[in-house]
C-alpha positions in Angstrom: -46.3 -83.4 44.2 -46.3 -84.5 47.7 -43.4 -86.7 48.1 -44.2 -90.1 50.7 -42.9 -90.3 54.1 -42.8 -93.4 55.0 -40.1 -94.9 56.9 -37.1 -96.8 54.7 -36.5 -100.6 55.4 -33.1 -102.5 54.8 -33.2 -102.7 50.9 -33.0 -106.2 49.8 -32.5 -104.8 46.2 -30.1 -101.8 45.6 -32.1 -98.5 45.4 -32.1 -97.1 41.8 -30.9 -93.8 40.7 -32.6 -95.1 37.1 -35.6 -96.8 36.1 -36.9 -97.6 32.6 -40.7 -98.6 32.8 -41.3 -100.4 29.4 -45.1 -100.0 28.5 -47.2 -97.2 29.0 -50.9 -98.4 29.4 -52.1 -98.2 32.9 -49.3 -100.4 34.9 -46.3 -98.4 33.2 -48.3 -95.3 34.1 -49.0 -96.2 37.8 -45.6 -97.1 38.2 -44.0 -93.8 37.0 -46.9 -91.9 38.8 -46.1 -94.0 42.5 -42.3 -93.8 42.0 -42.6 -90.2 41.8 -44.8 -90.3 44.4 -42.5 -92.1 47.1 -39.7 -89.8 46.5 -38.0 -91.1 43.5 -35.7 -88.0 42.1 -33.4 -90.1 39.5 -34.0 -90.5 35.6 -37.3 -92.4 34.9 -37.8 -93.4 31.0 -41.3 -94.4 29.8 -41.4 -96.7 27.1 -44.4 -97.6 25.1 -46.0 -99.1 22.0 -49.1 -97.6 20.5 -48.2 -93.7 19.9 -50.5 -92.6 22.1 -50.2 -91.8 25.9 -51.4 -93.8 28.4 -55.5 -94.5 28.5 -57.7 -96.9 30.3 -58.9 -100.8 28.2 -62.1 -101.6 30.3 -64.1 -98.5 28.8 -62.9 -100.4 25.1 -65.6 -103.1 24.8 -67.8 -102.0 27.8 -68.5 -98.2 26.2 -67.3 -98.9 22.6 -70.2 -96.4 21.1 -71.0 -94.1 23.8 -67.2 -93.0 24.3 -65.6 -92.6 20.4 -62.1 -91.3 21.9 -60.1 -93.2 24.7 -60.3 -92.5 28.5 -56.8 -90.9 28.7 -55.2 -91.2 32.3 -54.4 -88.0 32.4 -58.3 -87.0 33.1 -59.5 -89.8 34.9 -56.9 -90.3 37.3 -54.5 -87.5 37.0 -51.7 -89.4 35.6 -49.8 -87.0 33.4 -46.8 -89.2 31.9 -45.0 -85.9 30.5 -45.0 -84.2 33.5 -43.5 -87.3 35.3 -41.3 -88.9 32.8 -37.9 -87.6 32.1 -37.5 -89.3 28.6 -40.8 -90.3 27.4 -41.0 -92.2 24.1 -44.6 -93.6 23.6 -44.0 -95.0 20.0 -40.7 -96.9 20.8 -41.3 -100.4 21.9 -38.5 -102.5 23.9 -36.9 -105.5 22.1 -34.8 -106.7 23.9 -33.3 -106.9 27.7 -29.9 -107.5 28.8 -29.9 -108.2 33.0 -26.8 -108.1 34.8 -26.1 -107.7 38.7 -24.8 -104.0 37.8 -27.4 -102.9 35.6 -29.9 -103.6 33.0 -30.1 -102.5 29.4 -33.2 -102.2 27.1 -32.7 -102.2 23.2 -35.8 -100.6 21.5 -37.0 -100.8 18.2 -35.4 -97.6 17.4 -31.9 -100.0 16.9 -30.9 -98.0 20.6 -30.1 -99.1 24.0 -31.3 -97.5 27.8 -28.9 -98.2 30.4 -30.2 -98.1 33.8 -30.3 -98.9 36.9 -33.5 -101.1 36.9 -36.7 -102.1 34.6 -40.1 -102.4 35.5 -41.6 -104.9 33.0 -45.0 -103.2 32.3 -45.6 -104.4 29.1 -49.2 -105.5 29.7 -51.2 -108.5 27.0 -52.2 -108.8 23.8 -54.8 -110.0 22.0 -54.9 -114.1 20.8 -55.7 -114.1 17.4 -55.1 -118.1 16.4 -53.4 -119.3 13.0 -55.5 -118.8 10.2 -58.0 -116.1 11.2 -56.2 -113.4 9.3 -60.1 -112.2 8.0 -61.0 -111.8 12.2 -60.7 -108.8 14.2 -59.4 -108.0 17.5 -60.7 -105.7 20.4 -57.5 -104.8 22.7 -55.9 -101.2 21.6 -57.3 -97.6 20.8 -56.8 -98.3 17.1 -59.1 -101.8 17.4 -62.3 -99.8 18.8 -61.8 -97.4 16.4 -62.1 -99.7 13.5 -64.2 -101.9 15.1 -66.8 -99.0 16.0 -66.7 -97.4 12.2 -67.5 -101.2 11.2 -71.0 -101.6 13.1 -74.1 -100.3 12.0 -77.9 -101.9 12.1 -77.8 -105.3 10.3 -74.5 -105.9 10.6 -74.1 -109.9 10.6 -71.8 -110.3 13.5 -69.7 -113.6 14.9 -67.9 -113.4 18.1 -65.5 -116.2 18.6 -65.5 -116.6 22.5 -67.9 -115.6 25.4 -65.7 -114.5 27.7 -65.5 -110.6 28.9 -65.0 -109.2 25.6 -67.1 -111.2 23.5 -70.1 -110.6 25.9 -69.6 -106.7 26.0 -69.3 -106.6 22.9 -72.0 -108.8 21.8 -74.3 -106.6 23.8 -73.5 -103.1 22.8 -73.1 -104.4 18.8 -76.9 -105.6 19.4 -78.2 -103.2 20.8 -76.6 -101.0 17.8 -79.2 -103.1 15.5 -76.2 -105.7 14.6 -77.4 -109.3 14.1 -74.9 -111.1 16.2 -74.1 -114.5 17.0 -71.5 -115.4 19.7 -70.0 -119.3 19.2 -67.9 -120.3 22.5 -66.0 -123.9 22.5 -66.9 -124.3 25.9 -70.4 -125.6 27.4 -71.1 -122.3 29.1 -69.9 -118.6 28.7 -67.0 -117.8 30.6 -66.0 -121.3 32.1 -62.9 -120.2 32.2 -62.9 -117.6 34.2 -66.3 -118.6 36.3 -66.2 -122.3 36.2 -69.1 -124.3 34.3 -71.5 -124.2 36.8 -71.5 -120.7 37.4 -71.4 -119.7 33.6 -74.2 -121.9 32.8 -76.5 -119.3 34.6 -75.4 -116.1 32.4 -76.5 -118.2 29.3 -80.0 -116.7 29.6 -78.9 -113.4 29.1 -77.4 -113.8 25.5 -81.5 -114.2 23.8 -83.0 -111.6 26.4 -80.5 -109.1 24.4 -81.5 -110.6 21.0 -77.9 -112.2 20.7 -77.9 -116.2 19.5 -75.1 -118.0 21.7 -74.1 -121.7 20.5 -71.8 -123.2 23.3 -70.0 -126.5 22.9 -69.5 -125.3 19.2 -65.7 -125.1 18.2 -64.4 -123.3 15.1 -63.2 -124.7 12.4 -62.5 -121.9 10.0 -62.8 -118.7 9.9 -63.2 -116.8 6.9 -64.3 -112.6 6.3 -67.3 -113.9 4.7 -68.0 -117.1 7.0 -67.5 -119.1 10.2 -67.4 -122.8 9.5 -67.6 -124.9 13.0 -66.3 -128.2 13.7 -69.4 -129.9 13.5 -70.2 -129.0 10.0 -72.7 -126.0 10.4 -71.4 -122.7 8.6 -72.3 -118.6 10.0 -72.9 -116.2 7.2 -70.8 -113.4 8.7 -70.1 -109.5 7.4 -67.5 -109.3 10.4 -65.8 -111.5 12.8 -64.5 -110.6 15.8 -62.1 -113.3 17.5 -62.4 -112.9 21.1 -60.3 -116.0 22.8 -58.5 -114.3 25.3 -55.2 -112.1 25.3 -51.5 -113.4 26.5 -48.9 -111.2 28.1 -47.0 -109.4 25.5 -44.0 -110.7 26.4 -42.4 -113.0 23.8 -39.2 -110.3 23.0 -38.1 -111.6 26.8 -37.6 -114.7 25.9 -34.2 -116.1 27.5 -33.8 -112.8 29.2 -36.1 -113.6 32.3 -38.2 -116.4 33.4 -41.5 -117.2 31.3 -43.7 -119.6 32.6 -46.6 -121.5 30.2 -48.5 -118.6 29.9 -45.5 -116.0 29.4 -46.0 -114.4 32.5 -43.1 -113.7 34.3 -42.9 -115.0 37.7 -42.4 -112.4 40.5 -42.3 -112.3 44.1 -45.7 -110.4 45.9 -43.9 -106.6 45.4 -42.9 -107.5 42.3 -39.5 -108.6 42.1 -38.2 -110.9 39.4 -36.1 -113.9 41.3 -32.5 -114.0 40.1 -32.8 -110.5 38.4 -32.4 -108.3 40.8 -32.5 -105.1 38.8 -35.9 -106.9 37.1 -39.3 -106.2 38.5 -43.0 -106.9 36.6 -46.2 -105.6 37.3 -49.8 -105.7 35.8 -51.1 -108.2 33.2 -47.1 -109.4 32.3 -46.7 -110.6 36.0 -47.7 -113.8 38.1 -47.3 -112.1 41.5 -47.1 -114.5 44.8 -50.4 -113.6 47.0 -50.1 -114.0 50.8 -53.6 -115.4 50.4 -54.5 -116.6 47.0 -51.2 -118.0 46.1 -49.6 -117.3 42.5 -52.5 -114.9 40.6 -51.8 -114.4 37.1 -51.7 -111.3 35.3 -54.9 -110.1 33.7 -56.6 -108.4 36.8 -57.5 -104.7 35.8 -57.0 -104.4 39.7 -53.1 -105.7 39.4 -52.5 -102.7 37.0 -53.8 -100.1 38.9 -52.6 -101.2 42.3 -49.6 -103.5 42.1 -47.2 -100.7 40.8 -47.9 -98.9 44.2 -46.3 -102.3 45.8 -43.5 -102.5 43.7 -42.5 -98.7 43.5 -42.0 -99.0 47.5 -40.2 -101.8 47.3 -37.8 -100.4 44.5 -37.5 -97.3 47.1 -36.8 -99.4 50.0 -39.7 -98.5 51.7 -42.4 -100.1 54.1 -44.8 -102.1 52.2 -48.6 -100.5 51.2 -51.4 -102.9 51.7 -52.1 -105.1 49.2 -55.4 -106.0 47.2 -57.2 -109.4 46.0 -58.2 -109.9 42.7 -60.8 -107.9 41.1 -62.5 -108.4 37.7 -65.5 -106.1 36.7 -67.6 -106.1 33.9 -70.8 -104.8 32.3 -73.0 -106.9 29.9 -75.6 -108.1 27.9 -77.5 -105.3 30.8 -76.0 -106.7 34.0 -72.9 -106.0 36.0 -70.4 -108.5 37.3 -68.0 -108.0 39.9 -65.3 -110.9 40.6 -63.5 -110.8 43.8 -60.7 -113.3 44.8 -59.3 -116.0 42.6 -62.3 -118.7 42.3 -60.7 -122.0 43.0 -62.2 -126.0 42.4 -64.2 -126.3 45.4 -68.3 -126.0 45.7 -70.6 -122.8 45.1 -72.5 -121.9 47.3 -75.2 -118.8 46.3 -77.0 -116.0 47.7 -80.4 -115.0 45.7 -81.4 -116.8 42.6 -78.5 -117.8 40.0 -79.8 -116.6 36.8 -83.1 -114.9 38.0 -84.2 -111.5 37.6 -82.9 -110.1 41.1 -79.3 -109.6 42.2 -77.3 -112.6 43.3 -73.5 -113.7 44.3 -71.8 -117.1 43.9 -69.6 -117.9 46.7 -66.1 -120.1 45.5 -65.6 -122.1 48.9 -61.9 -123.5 49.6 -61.1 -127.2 49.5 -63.6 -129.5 50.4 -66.2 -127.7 51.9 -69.7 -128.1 51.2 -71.7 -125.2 49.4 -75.4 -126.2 50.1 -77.3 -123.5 51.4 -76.9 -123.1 55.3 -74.0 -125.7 55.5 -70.4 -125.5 54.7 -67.8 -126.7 57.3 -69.0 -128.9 60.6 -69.9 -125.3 62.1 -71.6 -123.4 59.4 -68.5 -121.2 58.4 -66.6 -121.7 55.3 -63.3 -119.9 53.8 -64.2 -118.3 50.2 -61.4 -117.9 47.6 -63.5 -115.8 45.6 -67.1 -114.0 45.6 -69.2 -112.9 42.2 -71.7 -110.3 42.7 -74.1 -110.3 40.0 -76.4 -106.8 39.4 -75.1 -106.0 43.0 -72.9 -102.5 42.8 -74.0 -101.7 46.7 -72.2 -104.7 47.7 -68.8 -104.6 45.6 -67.3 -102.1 47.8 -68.2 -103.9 51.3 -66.7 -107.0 49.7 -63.0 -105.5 48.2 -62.5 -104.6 52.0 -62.9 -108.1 52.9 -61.4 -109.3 50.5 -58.2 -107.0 51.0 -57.8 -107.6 54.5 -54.0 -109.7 53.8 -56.2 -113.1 55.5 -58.7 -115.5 54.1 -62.2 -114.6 54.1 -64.7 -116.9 56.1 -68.7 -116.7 56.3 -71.3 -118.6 57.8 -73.1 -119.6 55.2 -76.4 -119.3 56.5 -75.9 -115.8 56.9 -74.1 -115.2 53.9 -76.8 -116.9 51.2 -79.8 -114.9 52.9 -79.8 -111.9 51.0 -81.8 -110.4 53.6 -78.5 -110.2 55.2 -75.5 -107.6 54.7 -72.8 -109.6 53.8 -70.0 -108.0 56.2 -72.6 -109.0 58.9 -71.9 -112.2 57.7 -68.2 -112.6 58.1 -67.1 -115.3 60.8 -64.1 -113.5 62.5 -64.0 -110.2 64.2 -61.4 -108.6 62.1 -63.5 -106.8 59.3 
């Protein structure tokens, strides 16, 4: 392995001579893989939680039938945990953490402890399954697909509790498996919360054109292995359910260690540092990172766990920082792709193509105040975008992560940038592209 050169910088943090990363899905395996790569020669302990070394989530929901075993790292990226690792322990969970200015020290659920030098908090989510729903399934590990996979088969009566990412992909794949599958999302429009309503009310369409019933504004009540009952009275005959509200950082064994904010994400600085613990630093879907541009981002970002631990392992090192990334969110259902790019904020939309048609379009999150008409925006025409969603557009997704990952915010004219007609880096207001 070809060790990095870059130059050192003062170290703000003392320079470890041993790590233990604790969770080995894609963050805990980045992290070991970039702290190798930088140089780091000291005793590096991989803790994780499912038995099973390191694989990729995305391919979970979005490929559940076409790929039966998991993506493992070590093929699709090269990430080989054993060769990397000095202690590696993938069915030993941490359970607690201990943080002192001299060291830190894990307890795992073995009943041992790790003494080392510092932690990277890796420990990625978990999927919400609310009080009461014991009948429901989940869709977040290997072992979830698995059973969730033998489960389908043609007539299948299916409810999905939530239209966000999961629920959609899922919803999707199961009917086009022969399923007969109903999604029921609390919300007014599939994935408000990620996309806002206005934006989400333009994906509704695509629920009946893949022969799957979606109820919105429809709460759940109940949930039952033979039944959904919703709070307004109606009842879904069901043969499965599948509760897909949303996952939270698995993170509750850290409680008084570190900071937790609302969420349970720990708070860390943008190369992942955890203030007031400085042996302590989080990365992937456990940490809310500061953003130069975007300000706190939350975990959850498939793009935080595959980049972020490059951050972090140079920082650890003492080295000059990498460049750092925005947001990014990608997803493939119900027959479209959807790329999200930047942290959407409150302000207007503005849109290139047709929201909702047949063609490819983008919805453009403008900052503030600004006005998201086509062909208007700030006094001049150009507007700053917090985020951009690229709808059935895979030429453009690349173009746009450069822009988005330039370290400044990302301005347009508008009148450019919602003619589709128009490349949109030939739309960008500012020479620096």
């Amino acid at each position: 392995m070809q060790h990095d050169t870059s130059p050192a910088r003062p170290a703000a943090r003392p320079v470890p001579d041993s790590v233990v990363v604790v969770g080995a899905g894609l963050a805990g395996a980045q992290t070991v893989a970039a702290l190798r790569a930088h140089g780091f020669d000291g005793r590096l302990t991989l803790l994780g939680a499912e038995g099973v070394p390191p694989y990729d989530r995305p391919p979970l929901s979005k490929e559940l039938l076409t790929r039966p075993e998991p993506v493992w790292l070590s093929d699709d990226i090269g990430v080989d945990v054993a060769s990397l690792a000095d202690d590696l322990r993938l069915a030993e969970p941490a359970t607690a953490l201990a943080s002192t200015p001299d060291a830190v020290v894990v307890t795992t659920a073995s009943g041992g402890e790790l003494r080392a030098d510092a932690v990277v908090l890796a420990v990625g989510a978990e999927a919400v399954k609310p009080t009461g729903w014991d009948d429901a399934v989940v869709l977040h590990t290997a072992d979830d697909a698995a059973r969730l996979r033998a489960a389908l088969r043609p007539g299948l009566r299916l409810v999905v509790v939530g239209a966000g990412w999961v629920g959609a992909e899922v919803a999707g794949v199961a009917a086009g498996a022969g399923a007969d599958v109903t999604v029921v999302e609390a919300a007014s429009a599939p994935l408000e919360r990620q996309l806002g309503a206005g934006v989400g009310a333009h994906l509704a369409g695509w629920y009946a054109d893949a022969g799957v019933r979606l109820l919105t504004g429809a709460p759940v009540a109940e949930v039952r292995d033979d039944v959904v009952r919703l709070a307004d009275g109606r009842s879904l005959a069901a043969d499965l359910v599948l509760a897909a509200v949303g996952a939270r950082p698995a993170s509750a064994w850290l409680a008084g260690s570190v900071p937790l904010d609302a969420r349970g994400t720990v708070p860390a600085g943008p190369d992942g540092a955890v203030p007031g613990h400085p042996r302590v630093w989080a990365v992937g879907d456990v940490a809310s990172r500061a953003h130069p541009v975007f300000g706190t981002v939350p975990g959850g970002h498939w793009s935080a766990a595959l980049h972020d631990p490059d951050v972090t392992a140079r920082a650890m090192l003492g080295l000059e920082p990498g460049p750092g990334h925005a947001p990014y969110v990608f997803s493939r259902q119900l027959g479209h792709d959807l790329a999200l790019l930047g942290l959407p904020g409150t302000g207007p939309v503005a849109w290139r193509g047709e929201p909702g048609g047949p063609g490819p379009w983008a919805a453009f999150y403008l900052d503030g105040d600004e006005r998201g008409e086509h062909g208007t925006g700030a006094a001049d025409g150009v507007a700053t975008v917090r985020a951009v969603l690229l709808v059935d557009s895979p030429r453009e997704v690349g173009a746009v992560r450069r822009l988005m990952n330039r370290g400044e915010p990302l301005r347009l004219d508008l009148e450019r940038a919602t003619d589709p007609a128009t490349r949109l880096r030939d739309a960008v207001a500012d020479p620096a592209r």
